[in-house]
Residue frames as a rotation matrix with the C-alpha (Angstrom) as fourth column:
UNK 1
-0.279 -0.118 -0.953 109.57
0.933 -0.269 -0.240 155.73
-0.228 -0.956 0.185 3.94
UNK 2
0.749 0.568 0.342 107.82
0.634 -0.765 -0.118 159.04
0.194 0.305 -0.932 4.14
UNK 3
0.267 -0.651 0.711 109.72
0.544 -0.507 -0.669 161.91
0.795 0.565 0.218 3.32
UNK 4
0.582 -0.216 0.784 109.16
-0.761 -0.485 0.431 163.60
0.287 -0.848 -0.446 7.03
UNK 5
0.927 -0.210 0.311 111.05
-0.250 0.274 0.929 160.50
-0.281 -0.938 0.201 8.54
UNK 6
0.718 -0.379 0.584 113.92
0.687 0.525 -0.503 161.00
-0.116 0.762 0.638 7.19
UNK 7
0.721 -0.040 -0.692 116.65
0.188 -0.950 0.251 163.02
-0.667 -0.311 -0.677 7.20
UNK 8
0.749 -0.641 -0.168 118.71
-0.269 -0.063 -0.961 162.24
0.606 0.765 -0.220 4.18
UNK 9
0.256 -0.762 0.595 121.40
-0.964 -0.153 0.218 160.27
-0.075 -0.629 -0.774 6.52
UNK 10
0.706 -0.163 -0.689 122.70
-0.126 0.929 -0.349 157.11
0.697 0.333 0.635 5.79
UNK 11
0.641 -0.310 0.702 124.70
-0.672 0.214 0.709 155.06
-0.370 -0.926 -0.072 8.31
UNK 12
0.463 -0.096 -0.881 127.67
-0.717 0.544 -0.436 153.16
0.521 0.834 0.183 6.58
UNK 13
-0.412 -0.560 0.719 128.77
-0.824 0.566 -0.030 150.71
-0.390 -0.605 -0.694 9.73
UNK 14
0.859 0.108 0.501 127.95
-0.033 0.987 -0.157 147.49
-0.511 0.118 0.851 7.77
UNK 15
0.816 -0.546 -0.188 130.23
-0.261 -0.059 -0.964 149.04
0.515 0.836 -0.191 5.16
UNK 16
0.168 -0.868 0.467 133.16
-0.789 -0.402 -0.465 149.50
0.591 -0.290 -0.753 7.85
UNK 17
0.299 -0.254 0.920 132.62
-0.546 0.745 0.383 146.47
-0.783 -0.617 0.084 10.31
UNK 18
0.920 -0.118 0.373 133.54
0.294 0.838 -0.460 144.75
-0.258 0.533 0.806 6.72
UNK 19
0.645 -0.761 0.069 136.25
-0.321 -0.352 -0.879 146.46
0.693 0.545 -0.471 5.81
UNK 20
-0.201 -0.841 0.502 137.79
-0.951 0.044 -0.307 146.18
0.236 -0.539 -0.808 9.44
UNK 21
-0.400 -0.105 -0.910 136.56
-0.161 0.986 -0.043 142.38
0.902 0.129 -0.411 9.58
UNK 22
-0.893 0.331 0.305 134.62
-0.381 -0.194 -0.904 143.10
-0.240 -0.923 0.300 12.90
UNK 23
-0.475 0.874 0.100 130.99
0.216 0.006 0.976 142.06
0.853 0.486 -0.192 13.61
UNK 24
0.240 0.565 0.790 128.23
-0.472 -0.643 0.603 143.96
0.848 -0.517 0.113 15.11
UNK 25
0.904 0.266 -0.335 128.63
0.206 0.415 0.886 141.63
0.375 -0.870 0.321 18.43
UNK 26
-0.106 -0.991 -0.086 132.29
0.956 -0.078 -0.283 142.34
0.274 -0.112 0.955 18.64
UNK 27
-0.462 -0.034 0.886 131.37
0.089 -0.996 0.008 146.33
0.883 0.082 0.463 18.39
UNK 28
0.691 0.702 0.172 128.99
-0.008 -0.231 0.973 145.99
0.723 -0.674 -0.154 20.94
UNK 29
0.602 -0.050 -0.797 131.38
0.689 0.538 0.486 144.67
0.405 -0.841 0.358 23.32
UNK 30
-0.230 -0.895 0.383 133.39
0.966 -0.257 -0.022 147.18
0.118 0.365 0.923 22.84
UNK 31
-0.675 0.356 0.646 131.14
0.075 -0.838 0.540 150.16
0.734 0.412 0.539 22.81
UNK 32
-0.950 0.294 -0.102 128.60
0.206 0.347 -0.915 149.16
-0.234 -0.891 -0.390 25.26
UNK 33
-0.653 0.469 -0.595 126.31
-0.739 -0.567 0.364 149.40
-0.166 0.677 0.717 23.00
UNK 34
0.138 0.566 0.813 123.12
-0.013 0.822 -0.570 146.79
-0.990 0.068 0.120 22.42
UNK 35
-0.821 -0.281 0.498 123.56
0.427 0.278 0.861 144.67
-0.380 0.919 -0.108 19.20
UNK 36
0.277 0.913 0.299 119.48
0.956 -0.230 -0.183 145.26
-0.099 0.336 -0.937 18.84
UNK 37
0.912 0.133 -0.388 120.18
-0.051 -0.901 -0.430 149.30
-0.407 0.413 -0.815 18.59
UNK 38
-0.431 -0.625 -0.651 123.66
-0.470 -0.460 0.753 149.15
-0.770 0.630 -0.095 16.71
UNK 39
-0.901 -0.122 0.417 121.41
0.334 0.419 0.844 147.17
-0.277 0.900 -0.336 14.01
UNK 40
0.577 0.800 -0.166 118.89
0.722 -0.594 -0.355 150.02
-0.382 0.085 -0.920 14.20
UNK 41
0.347 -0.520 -0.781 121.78
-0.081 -0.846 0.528 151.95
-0.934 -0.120 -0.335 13.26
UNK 42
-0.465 -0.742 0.483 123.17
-0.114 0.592 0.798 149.78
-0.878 0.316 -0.359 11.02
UNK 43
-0.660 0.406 0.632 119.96
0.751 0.385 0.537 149.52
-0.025 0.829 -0.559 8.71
UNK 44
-0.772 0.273 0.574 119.33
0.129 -0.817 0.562 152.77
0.623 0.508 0.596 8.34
UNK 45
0.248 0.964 0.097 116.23
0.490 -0.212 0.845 153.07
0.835 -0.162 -0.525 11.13
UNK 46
-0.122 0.096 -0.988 117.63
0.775 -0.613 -0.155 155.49
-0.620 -0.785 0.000 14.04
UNK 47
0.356 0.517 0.779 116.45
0.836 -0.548 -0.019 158.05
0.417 0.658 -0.627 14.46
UNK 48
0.645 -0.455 0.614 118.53
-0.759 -0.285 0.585 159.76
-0.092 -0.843 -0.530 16.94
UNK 49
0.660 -0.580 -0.478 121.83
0.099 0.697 -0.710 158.99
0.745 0.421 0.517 18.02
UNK 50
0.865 -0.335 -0.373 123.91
0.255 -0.346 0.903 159.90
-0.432 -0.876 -0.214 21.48
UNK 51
0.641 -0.768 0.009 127.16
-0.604 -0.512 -0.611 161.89
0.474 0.386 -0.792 21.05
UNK 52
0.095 -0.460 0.883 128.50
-0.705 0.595 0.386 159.24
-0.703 -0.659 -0.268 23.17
UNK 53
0.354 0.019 0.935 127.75
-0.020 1.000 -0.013 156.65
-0.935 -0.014 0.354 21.53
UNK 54
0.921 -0.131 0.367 128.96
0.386 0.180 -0.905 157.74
0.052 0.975 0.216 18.21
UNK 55
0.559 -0.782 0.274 132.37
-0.797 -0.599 -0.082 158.78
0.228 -0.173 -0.958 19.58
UNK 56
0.196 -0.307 0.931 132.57
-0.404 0.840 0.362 155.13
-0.893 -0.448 0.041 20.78
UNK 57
0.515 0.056 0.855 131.84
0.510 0.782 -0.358 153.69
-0.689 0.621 0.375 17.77
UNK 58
0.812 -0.578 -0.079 134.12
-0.258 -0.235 -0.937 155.92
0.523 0.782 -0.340 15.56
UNK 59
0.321 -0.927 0.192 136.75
-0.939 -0.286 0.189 155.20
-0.120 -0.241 -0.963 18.16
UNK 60
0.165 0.305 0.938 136.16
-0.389 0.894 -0.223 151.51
-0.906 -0.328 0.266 18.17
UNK 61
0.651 0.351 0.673 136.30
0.381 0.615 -0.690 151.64
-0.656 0.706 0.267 14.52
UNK 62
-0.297 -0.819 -0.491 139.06
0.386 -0.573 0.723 154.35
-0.873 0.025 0.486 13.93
UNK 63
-0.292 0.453 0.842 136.98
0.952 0.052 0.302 156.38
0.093 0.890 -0.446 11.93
UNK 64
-0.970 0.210 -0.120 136.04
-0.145 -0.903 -0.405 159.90
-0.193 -0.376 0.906 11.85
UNK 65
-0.264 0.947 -0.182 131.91
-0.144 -0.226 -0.964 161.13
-0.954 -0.229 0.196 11.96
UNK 66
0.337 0.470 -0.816 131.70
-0.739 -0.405 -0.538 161.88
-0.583 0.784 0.211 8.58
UNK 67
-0.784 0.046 -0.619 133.06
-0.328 0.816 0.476 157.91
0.527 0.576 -0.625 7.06
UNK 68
-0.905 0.424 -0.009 130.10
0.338 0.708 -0.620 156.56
-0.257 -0.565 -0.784 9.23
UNK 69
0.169 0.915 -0.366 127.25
0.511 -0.399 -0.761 159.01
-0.843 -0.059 -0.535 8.72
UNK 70
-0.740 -0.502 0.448 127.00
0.620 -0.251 0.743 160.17
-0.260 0.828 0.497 5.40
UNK 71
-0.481 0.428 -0.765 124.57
-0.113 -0.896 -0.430 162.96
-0.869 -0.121 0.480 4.03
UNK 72
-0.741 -0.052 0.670 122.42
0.613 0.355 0.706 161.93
-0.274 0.933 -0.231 0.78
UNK 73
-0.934 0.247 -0.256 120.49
-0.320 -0.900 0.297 164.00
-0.157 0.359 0.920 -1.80
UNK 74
-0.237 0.868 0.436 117.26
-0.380 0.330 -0.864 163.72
-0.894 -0.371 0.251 -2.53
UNK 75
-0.604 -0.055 0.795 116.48
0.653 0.536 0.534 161.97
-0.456 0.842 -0.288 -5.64
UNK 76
-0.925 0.246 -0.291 115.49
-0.374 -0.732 0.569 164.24
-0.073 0.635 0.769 -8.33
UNK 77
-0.792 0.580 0.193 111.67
0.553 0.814 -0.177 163.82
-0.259 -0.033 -0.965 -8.99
């Protein structure tokens, strides 16, 4: 992936729907969220996100912003 599309963000909701034993169809229902864009989330390809919708899904998942969306460095090079 080219370096402009990208913002160093990483999405860990595969990590968490495992931990809490949930799966992406379950979240959806829950969120009101399409499965097709919470597994654009999920694998790392949004690009954009709604404050809505990520208030749902941390609430849905009792989680705060920052266990879902992490921040990564670039890789030395």
């Amino acid at each position: 992936m080219p370096a402009e599309d990208t913002a160093g963000i990483h999405c860990r909701l595969d990590q968490l729907l495992e931990q809490r034993g949930m799966t992406l169809t379950e979240l959806s229902r829950q969120v009101g969220v399409s499965v097709v864009n919470l597994s654009v989330l999920k694998n790392d390809r949004a690009r954009a996100i709604r404050f809505s919708t990520l208030s749902a899904v941390c609430l849905a998942l009792d989680c705060e912003v920052g266990d879902l969306l992490t921040v990564e460095s670039p890789a030395a090079g």
